[in-house]
C-alpha positions in Angstrom: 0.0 0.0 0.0 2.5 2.7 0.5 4.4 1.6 -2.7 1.0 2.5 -4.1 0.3 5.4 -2.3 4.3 7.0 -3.1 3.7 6.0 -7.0 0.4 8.1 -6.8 2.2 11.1 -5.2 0.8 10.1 -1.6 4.4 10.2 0.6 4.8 8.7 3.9 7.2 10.6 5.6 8.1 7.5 7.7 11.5 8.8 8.3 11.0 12.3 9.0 12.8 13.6 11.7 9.6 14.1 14.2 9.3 17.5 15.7 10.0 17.8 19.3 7.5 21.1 21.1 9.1 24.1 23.4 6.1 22.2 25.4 7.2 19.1 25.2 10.7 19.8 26.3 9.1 21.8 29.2 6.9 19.3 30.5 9.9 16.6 30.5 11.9 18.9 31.9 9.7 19.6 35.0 9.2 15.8 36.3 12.4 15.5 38.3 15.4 16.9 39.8 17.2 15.4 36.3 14.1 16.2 34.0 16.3 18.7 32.4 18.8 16.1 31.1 15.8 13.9 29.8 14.2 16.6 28.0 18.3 17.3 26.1 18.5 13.3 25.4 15.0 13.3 24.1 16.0 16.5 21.4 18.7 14.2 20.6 17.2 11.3 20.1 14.9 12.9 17.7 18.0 14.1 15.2 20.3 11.1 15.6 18.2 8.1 16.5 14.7 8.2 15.0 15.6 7.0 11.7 16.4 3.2 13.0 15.0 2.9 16.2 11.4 4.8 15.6 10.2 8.0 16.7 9.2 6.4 20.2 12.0 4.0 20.5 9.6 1.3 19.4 12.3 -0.6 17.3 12.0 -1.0 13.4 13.4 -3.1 10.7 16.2 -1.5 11.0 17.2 -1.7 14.6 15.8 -2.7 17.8 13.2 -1.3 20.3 14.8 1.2 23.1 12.2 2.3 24.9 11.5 -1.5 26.5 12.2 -2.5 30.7 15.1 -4.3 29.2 16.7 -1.6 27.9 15.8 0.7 31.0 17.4 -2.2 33.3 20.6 -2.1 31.7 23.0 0.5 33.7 24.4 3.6 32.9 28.3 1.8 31.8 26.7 -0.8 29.2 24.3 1.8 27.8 27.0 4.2 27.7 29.9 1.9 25.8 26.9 0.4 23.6 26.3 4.1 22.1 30.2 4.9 22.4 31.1 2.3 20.5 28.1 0.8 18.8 27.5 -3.4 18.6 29.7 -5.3 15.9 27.8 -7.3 13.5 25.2 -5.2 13.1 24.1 -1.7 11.6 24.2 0.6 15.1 27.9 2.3 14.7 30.0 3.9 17.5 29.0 7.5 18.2 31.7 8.2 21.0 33.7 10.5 17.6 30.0 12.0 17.0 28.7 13.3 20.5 30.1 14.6 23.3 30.3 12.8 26.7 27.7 14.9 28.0 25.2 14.1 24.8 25.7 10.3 25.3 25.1 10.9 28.8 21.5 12.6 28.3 20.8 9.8 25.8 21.6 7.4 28.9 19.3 9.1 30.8 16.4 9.1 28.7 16.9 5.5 27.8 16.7 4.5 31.4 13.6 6.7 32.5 11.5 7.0 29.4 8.4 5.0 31.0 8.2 7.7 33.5 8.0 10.5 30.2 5.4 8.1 28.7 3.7 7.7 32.0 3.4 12.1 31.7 2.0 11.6 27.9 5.1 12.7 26.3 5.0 11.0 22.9 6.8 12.4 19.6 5.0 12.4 17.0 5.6 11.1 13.4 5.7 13.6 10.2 1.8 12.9 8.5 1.7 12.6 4.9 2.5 14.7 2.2 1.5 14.9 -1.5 3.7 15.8 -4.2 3.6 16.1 -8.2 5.8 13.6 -9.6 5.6 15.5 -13.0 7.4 17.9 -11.5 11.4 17.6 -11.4 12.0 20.5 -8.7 9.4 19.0 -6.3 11.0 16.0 -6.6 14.7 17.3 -6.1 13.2 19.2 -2.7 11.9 15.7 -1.7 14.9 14.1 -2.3 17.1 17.0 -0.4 14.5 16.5 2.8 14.8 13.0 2.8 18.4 13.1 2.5 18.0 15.9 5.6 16.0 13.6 8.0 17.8 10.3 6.9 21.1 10.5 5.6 23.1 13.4 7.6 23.1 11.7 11.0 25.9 9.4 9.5 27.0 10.6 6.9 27.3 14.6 8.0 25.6 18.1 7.5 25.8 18.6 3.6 27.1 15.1 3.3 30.3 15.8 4.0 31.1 13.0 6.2 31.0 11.9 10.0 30.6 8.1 10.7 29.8 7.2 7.2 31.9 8.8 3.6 31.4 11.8 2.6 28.5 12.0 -0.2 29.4 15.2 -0.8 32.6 14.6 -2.7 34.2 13.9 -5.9 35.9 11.1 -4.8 32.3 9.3 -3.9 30.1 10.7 -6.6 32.5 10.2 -9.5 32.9 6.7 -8.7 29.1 5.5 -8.1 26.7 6.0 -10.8 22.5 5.8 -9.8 22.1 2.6 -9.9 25.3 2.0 -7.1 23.7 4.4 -5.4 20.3 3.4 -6.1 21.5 -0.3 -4.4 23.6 0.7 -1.5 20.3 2.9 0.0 18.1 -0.1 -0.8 20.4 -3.2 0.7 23.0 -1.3 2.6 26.4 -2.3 3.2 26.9 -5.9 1.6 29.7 -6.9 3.9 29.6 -8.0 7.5 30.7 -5.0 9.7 29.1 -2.3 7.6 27.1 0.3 9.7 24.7 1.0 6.4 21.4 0.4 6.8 19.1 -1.4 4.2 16.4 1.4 3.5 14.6 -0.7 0.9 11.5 -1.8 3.0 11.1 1.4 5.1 11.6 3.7 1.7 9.4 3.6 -0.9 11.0 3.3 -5.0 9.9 7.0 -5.4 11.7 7.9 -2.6 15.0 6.0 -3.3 14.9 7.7 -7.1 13.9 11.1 -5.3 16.9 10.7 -2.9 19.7 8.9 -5.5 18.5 12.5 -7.7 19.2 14.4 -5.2 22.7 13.1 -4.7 23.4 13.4 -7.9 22.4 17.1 -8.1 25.6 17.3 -5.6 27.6 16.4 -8.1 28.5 19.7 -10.0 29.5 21.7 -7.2 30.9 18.6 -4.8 34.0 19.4 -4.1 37.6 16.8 -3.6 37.2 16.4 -0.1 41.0 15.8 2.1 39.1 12.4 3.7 36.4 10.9 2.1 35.9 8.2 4.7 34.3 10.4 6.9 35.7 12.7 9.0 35.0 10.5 12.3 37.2 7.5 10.7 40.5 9.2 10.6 43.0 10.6 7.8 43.6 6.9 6.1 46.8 5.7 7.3 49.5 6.6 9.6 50.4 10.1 10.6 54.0 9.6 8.2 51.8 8.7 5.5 49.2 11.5 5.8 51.5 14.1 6.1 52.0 16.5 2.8 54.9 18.5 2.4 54.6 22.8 2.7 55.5 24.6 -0.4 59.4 25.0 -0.9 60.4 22.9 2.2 62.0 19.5 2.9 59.8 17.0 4.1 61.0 15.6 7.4 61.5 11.9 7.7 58.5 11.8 10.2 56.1 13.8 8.9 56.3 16.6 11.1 53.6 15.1 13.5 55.1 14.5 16.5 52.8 12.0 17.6 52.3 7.8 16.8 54.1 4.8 16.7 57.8 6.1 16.3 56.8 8.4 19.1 56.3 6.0 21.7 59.4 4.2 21.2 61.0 7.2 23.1 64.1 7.7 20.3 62.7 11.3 19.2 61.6 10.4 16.0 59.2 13.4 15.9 56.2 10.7 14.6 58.1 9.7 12.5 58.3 5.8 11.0 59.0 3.0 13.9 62.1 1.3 14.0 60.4 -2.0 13.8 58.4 -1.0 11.0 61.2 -3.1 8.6 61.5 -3.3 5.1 62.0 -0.7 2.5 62.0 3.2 2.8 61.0 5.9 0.3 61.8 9.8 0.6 58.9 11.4 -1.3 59.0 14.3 -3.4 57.8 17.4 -2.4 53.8 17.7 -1.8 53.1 13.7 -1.9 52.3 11.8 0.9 55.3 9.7 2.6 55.5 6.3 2.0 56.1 4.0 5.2 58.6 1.7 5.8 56.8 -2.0 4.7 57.7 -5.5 4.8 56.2 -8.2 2.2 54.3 -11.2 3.8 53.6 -14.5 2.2 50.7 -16.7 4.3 47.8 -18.3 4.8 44.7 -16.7 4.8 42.9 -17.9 8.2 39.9 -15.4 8.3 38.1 -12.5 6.6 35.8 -10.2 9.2 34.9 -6.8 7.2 38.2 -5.1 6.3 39.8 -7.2 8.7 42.4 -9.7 7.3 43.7 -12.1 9.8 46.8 -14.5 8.3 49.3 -16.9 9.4 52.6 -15.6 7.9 54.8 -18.2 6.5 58.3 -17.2 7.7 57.5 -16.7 11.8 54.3 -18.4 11.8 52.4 -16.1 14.0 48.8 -14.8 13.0 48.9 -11.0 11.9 46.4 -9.2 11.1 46.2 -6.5 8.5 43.3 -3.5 7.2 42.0 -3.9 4.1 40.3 0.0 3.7 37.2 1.8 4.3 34.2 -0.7 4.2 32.1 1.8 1.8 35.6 1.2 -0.5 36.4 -2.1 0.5 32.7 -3.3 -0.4 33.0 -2.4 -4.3 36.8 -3.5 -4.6 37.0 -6.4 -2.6 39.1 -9.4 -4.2 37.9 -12.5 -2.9 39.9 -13.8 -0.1 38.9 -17.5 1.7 40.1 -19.3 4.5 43.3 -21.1 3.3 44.3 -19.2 0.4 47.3 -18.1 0.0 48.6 -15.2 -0.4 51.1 -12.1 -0.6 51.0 -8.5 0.4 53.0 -5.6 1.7 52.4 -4.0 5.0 53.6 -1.6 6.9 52.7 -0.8 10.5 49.3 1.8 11.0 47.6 3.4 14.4 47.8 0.0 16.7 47.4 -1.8 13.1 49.1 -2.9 9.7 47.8 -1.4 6.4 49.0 -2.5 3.2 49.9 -1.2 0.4 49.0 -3.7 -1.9 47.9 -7.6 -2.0 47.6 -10.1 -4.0 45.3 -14.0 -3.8 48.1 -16.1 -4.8 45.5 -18.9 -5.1 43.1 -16.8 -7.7 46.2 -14.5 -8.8 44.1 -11.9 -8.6 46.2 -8.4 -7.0 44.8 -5.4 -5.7 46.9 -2.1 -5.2 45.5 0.0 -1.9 47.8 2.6 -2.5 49.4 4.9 -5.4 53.2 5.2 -6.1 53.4 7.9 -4.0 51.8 6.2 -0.9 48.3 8.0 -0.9 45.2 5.8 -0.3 43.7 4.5 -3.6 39.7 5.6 -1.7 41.7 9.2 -1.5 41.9 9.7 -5.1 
């Protein structure tokens, strides 16, 4: 029925960020010594966590219920490290790089006393209805800029320029995915385990998905090439040597400049700079690339694959490593397929607490994949 209703012009504005009342936020605010901090987690909950988990906390296909005695029995640590962090294997992603301590702590706080604001007949209400000319490509556009608004922005930024998920907003992304990539990643979201993208197709109607991928589009012509494309809550891409660019007219420094990371913390003064036990080769840049880390080349066994995650057994020392693979929203289009017990061969070099690589290849399939360019620079940077 709402398929019918959308292709008629009828839209349910199922995901519509409900509207939350100077009333509203007064009367919550007046039921207890800490009705102040409900009233702030129940504003937030409205912008950041409506979308999945229903305008009540009633649960939807996309996540589950919140405003249940299970949830409100939980204490304030889980509830806490649960939004901080989010749940692996499923779509709710950390939030701890996207609120503050004190937002996640009015979340808390609602989450553990909303029967008492249900009890005062605080309820938010969902958007009603709307009709719109389909004929009419400007209505449509506005359609798909509101959905994108009340939907897409929570992860992926304000103007789509990135947070927990890429930045939409971007050359990088909107040169690379026509509609129809588009068009498939809103309706089954991310296709590989670990992937915080939600599957849209059964709570969004085909109009909307065409009004939404349009509106995306229409980014295109003024989007601009964006420094980190991953999202600007997932970190540069690589290791602080690697990300650092050299100034006009100067010598790059052998770490970077950063002063911070691996080579830090062995305590030799390397300024950031490459670790001493990175091994293998060494390449001074020229000026204005990114550095390229010392890396080592492996040969192993694959053991396990879990997202980006490879884990392998490496052939020379026998211990299980494990190495990054890239951005899920990259690694999901480019992914060569890797098994348990293939072998394999790829260069690493030593990241943030992890190994990235610069490239790999399935020595099994023969199939080879380059991660990085010449100069270093993440292939999902270009």
């Amino acid at each position: 029925m709402r398929e019918l209703a959308a292709q008629r012009g009828m839209l349910p504005a199922a995901l519509a960020v409900p509207a939350v009342s100077d009333a509203q936020i007064a009367q919550v605010a007046a039921l207890g010594a800490d009705g102040q901090l409900w009233a702030e987690g129940l504003q937030l909950y409205a912008t950041s966590c409506t979308t999945c988990h229903g305008a009540n906390g009633e649960g939807s296909a996309l996540a589950v219920p919140l405003n249940t005695p299970e949830v409100r029995a939980k204490d304030a640590a889980t509830l806490t490290r649960t939004i901080t962090e989010g749940v692996p294997g499923t779509m709710m992603a950390p939030w701890g790089k996207t609120l503050e301590q004190p937002e996640i702590d009015a979340l808390v706080a609602l989450l553990q006393h909303w029967d008492q604001l249900a009890a005062a007949g605080v309820a938010l209400a969902a958007r009603a209805p709307q009709a719109i000319d389909l004929s009419d490509p400007q209505a449509v556009l506005a359609l798909g800029e509101r959905l994108f608004v009340s939907t897409c922005t929570s992860c992926h930024g304000e103007n789509g320029t990135g947070g927990i998920g890429p930045a939409i907003n971007s050359q990088q992304f909107l040169s690379r995915k026509d509609d129809a990539a588009i068009t498939q990643a809103i309706t089954v979201g991310g296709r590989r385990p670990g992937s915080a993208m939600p599957a849209f197709g059964e709570r969004l109607t085909t109009v909307e998905i065409d009004a939404l991928v349009r509106y995306i589009r229409s980014l295109e012509a003024t989007a601009p090439s964006v420094a980190n494309p991953r999202g600007t809550q997932q970190g540069g891409g690589g290791p602080p040597w690697l990300r650092a660019t050299a100034e006009p007219g100067a010598t790059p420094s052998a770490g970077g400049g950063q002063g911070q990371g691996q080579g830090q913390r062995q305590g030799q003064g390397q300024g950031g700079g490459p670790p001493p036990w990175a091994g293998g080769r060494q390449s001074t840049p020229a000026q204005g690339t990114a550095q390229l880390a010392p890396a080592t080349v492996y040969r192993g066994t694959v053991v396990s694959m879990a997202s980006t995650t490879l884990t392998f057994t490496d052939a020379a020392s026998g211990a299980q490593l494990e190495a990054m693979l890239g951005p899920p929203w990259w690694w999901e289009t480019n992914a060569i397929a890797l098994s348990p017990g293939d072998q394999v061969e790829l260069e690493g070099f030593q990241g943030e607490g992890h190994m990235e690589l610069n490239w790999l290849q399935n020595l099994t399939t023969g199939v080879r994949l380059e991660l990085r360019t010449a100069d270093g620079t993440p292939v999902w940077q270009q």
